[in-house]
Backbone as a ProteinNet text record, in pm:
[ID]
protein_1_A
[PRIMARY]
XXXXXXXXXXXXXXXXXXXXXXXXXXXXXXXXXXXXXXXXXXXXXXXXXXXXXXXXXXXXXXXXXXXXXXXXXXXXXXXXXXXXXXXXXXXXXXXXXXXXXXXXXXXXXXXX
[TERTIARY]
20181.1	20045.7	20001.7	19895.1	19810	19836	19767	19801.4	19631.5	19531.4	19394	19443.4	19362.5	19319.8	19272.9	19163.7	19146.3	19249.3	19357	19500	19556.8	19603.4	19685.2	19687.5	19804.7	19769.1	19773.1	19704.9	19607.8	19743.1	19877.3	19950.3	20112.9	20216.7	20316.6	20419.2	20514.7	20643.9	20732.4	20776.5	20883.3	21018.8	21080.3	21263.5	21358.8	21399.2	21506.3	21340.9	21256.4	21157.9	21118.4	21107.4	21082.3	20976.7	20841.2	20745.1	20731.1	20713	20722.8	20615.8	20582.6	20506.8	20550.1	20535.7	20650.1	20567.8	20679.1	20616.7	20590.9	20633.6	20592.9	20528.8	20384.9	20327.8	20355.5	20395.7	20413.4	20385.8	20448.3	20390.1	20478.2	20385.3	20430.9	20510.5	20614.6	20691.5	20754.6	20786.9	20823.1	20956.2	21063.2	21173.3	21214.3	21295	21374.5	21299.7	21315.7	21299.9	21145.3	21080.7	20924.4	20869.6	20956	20920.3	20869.7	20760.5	20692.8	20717.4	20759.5	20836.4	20740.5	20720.5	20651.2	20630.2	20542.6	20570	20646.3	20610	20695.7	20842.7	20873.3	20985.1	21082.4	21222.9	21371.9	21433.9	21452.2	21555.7	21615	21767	21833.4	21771.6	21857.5	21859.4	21788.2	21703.9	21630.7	21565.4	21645.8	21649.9	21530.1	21425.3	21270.9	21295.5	21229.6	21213.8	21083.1	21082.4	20986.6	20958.6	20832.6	20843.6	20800.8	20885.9	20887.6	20742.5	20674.9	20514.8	20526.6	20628.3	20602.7	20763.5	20825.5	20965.4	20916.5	21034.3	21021.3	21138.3	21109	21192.3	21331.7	21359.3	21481.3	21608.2	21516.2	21513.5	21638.8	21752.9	21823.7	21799.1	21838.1	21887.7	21793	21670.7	21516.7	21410.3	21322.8	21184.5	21058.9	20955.3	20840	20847.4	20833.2	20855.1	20973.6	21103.6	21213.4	21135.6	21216.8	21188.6	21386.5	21337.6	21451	21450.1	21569.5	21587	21625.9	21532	21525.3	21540.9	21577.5	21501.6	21423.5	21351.6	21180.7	21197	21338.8	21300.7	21366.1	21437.7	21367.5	21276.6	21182.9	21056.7	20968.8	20889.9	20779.4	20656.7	20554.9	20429.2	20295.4	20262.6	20140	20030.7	19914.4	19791.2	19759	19785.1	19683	19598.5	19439.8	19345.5	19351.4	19370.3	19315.6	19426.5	19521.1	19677.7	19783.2	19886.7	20008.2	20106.4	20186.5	20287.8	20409.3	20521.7	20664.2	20699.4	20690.8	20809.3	20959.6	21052.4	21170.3	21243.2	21367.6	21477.7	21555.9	21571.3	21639.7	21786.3	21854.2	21972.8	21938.3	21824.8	21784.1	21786.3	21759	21774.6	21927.9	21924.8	22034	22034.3	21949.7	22038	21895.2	21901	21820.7	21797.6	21686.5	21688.4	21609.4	21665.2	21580.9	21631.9	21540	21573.3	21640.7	21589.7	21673.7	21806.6	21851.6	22027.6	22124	22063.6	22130.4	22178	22326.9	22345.1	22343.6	22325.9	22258.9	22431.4	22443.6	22598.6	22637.4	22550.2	22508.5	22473.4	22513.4	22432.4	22602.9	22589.4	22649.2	22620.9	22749.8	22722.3	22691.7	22693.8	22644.4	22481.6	22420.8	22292.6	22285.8	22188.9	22190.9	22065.5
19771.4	19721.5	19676.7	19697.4	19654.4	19502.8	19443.4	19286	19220.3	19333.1	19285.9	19171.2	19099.4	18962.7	19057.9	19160.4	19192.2	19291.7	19309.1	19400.5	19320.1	19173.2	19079.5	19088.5	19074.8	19067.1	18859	18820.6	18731.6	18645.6	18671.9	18596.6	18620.1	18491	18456.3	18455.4	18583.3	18552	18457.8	18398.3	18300.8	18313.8	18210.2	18235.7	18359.1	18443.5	18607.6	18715.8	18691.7	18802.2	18897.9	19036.6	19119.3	19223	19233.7	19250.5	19445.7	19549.6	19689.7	19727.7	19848.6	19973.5	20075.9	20158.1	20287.5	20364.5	20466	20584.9	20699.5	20756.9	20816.6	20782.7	20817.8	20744.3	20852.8	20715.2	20815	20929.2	21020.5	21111	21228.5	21353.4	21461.2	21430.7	21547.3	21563.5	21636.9	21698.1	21831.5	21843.6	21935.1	21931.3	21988.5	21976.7	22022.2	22193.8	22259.9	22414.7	22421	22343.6	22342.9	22334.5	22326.8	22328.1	22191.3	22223.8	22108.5	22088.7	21897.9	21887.1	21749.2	21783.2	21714.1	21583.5	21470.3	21337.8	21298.3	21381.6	21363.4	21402.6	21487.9	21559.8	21426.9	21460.2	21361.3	21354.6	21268.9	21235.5	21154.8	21135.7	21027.4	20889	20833.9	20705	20732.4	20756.2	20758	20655.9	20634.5	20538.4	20591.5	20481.3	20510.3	20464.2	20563.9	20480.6	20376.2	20293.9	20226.9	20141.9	20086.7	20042.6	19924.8	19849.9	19696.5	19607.3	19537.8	19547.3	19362.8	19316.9	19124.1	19101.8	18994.1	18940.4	18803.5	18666.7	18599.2	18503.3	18399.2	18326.5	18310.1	18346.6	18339.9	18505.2	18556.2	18728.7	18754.7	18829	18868.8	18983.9	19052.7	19229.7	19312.5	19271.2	19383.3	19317.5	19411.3	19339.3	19423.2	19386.2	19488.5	19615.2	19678.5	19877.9	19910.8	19837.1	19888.3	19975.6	20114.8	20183.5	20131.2	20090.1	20053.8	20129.3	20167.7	20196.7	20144.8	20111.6	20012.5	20139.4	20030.2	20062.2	20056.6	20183.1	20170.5	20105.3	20133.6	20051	19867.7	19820.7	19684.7	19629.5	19620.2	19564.9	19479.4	19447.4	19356.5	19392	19441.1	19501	19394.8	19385	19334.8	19442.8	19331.6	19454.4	19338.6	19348.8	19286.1	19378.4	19277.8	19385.3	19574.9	19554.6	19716.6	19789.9	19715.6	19838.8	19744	19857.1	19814.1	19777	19698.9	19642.3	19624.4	19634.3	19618.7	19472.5	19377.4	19243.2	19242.4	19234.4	19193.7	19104.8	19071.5	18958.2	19060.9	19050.6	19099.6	19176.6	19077.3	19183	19257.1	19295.2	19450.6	19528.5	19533.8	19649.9	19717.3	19812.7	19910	19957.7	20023.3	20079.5	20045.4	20025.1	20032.1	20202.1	20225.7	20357.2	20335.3	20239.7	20222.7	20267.6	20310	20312.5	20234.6	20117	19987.5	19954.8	20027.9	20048.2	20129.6	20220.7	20326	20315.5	20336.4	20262.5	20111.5	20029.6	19865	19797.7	19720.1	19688.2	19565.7	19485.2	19348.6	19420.8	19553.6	19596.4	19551.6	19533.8	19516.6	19593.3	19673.2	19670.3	19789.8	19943	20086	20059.8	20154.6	20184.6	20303.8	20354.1	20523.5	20566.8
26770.2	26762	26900	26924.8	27040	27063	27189.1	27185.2	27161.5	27140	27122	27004.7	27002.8	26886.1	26755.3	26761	26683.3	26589.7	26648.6	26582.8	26547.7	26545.9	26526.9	26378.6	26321.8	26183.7	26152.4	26066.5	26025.2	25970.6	25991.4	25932.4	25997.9	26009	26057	25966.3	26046.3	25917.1	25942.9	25825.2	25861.5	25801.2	25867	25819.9	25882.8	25753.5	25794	25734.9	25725	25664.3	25769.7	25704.2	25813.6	25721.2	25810.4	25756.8	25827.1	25701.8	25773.4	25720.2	25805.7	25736	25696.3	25582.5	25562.7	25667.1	25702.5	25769.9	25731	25570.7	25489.3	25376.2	25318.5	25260.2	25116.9	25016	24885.7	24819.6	24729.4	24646.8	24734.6	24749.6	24775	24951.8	24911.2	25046.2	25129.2	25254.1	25274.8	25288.7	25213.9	25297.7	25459.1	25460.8	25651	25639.7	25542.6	25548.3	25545	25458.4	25480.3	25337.6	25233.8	25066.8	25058.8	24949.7	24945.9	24839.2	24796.7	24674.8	24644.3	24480.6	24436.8	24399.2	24387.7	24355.2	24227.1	24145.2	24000.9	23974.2	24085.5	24117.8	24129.4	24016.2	24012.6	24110	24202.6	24289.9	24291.7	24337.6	24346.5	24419.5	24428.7	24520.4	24654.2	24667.9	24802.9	24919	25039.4	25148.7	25168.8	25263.2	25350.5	25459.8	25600.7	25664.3	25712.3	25787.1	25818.9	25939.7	26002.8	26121	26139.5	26167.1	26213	26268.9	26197.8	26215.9	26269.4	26190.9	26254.4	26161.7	26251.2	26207.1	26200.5	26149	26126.1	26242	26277.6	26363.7	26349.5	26238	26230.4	26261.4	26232.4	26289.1	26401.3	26410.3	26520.3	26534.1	26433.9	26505.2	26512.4	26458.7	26504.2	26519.1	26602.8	26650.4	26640.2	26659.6	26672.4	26696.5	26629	26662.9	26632.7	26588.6	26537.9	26458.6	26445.2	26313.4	26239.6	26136.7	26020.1	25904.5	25818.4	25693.8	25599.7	25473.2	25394	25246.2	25129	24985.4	24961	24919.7	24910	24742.9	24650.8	24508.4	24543	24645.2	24671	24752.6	24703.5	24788.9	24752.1	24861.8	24760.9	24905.1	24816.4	24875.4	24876.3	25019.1	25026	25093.4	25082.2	25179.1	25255.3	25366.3	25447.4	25539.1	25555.3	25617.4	25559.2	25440.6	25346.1	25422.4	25485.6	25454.2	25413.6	25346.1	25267.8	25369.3	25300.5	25414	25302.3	25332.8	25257.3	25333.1	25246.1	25283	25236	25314.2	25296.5	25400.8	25379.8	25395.2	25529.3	25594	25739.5	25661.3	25570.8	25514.6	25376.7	25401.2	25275.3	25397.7	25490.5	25609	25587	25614.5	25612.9	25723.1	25848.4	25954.7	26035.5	26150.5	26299.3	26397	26367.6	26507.2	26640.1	26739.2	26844.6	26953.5	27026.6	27164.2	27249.1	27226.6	27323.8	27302	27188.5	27197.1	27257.7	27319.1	27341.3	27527.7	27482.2	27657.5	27679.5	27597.5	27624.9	27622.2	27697.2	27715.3	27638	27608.9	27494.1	27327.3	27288.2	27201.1	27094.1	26948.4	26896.3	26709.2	26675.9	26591.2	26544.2	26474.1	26426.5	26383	26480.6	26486.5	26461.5	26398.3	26358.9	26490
[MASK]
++++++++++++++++++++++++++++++++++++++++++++++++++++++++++++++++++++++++++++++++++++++++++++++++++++++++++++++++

């Protein structure tokens, strides 16, 4: 997010909460080959990913723009300003993909 005032979102997380956006937005989806598979379509257990939008002070292992992989079936959904946002607890995260790990000599820990 920008650092304008007017991008700020209107509210402060607190504690381990880590506030995302998905990066795929529900329903239909493409696979790797290019098949397009439907919203009603059975799938297993399916991980989402998503991108790190505001953490909470108590927060260690990700920050703004982490993209993280979460359970899209534990969640809890808000809207602020007419978009959706996923709230969760820092340990519903399942894996980190950032840049700022790679090579970092303080880095701790399997990052995908």
């Amino acid at each position: 997010m920008s650092e304008n005032s007017d991008d700020k979102l209107p509210i402060r997380m607190l504690h381990d909460r880590v506030l995302v956006r998905s990066d795929s937005p529900e329903g239909e989806r493409r696979s790797g080959g290019g098949i397009l598979i439907p919203a009603t379509a059975a799938v297993g257990r399916r991980l989402g990913w998503a991108v790190v939008v505001a953490v909470g002070q108590n927060v260690r292992t990700v920050e703004p723009g982490d993209r993280v992989l979460y359970d899209p079936e534990d969640r809890a959904e808000v809207e602020v300003r007419g978009v959706a946002y996923v709230l969760m607890r820092e340990r519903d995260l399942h894996a980190v993909a950032a840049d700022r790990f790679e090579g970092s000599v303080d880095s701790t820990g399997l990052y995908l």
